[in-house]
C-alpha positions in Angstrom: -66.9 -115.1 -30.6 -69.6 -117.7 -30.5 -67.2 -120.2 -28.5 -66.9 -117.3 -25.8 -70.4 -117.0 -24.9 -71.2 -120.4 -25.0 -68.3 -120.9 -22.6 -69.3 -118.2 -20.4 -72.9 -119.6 -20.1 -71.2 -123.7 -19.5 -72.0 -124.7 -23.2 -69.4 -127.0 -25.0 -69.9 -126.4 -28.9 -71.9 -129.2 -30.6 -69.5 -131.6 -33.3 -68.4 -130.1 -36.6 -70.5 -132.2 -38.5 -73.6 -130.8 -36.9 -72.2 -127.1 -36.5 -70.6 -126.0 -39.4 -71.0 -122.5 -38.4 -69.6 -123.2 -34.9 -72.7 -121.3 -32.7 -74.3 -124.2 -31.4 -73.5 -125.8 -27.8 -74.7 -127.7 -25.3 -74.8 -127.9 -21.7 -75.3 -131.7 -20.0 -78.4 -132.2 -18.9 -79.9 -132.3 -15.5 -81.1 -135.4 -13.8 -84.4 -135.1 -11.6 -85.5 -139.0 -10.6 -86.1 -140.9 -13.3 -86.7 -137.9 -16.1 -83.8 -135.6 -17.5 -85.1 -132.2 -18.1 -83.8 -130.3 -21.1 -83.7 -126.4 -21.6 -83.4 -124.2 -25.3 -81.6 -121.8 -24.6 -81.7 -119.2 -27.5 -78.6 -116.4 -27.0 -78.2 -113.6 -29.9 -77.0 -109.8 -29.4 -80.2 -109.0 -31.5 -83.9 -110.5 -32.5 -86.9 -108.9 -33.9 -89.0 -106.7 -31.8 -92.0 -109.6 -31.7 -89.1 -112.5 -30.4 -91.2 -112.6 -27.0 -94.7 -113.1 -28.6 -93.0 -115.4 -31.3 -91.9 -117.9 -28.2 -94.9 -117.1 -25.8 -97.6 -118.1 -29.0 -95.0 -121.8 -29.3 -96.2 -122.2 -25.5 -93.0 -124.3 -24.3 -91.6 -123.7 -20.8 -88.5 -125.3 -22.5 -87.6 -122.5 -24.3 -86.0 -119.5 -23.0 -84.4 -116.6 -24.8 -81.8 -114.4 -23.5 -80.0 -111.7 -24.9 -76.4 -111.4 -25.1 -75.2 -107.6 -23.4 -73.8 -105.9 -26.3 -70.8 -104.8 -24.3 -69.6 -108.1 -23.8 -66.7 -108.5 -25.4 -65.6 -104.1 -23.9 -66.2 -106.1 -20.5 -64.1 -109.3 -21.0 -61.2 -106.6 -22.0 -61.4 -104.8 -18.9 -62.3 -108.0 -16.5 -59.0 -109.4 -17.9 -60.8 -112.5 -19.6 -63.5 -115.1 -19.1 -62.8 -116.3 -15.8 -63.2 -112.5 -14.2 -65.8 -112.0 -16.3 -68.1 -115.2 -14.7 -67.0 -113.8 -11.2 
């Protein structure tokens, strides 16, 4: 399940070695100039009711949480599959 939704937001899953659970990915980084800016991107179905305080009070525009719809995997069924589902 983790492998879908990092392939639906353009992750590729980190190595084994690094990612024994198989939830971690990455998406290639994006070149501005001279500097590459990189993103956190934290995706769950769930957190705790304080997750938006939590990140505001680490005051870094690098990190961004998201939540994961909890129909996703009803909507891939009926979109036919990953592809339909970016569309």
């Amino acid at each position: 399940m983790s492998q879908i939704v990092l392939s639906l937001y353009g992750a590729l899953p980190l190595p084994a070695d690094v990612n024994p659970q198989r939830n971690l990915g990455q998406i290639s980084a994006y070149a501005y100039g001279n500097s590459k800016a990189s993103k956190t991107l934290v995706l769950g179905w769930n957190f705790e009711p304080s997750i938006d305080e939590t990140i505001t009070a680490l005051n870094d525009s690098r990190l961004e949480v998201l939540v994961i719809p909890p129909d996703l995997m009803d909507s891939l069924k009926k979109k036919g599959g990953i592809d339909k589902l970016r569309g």
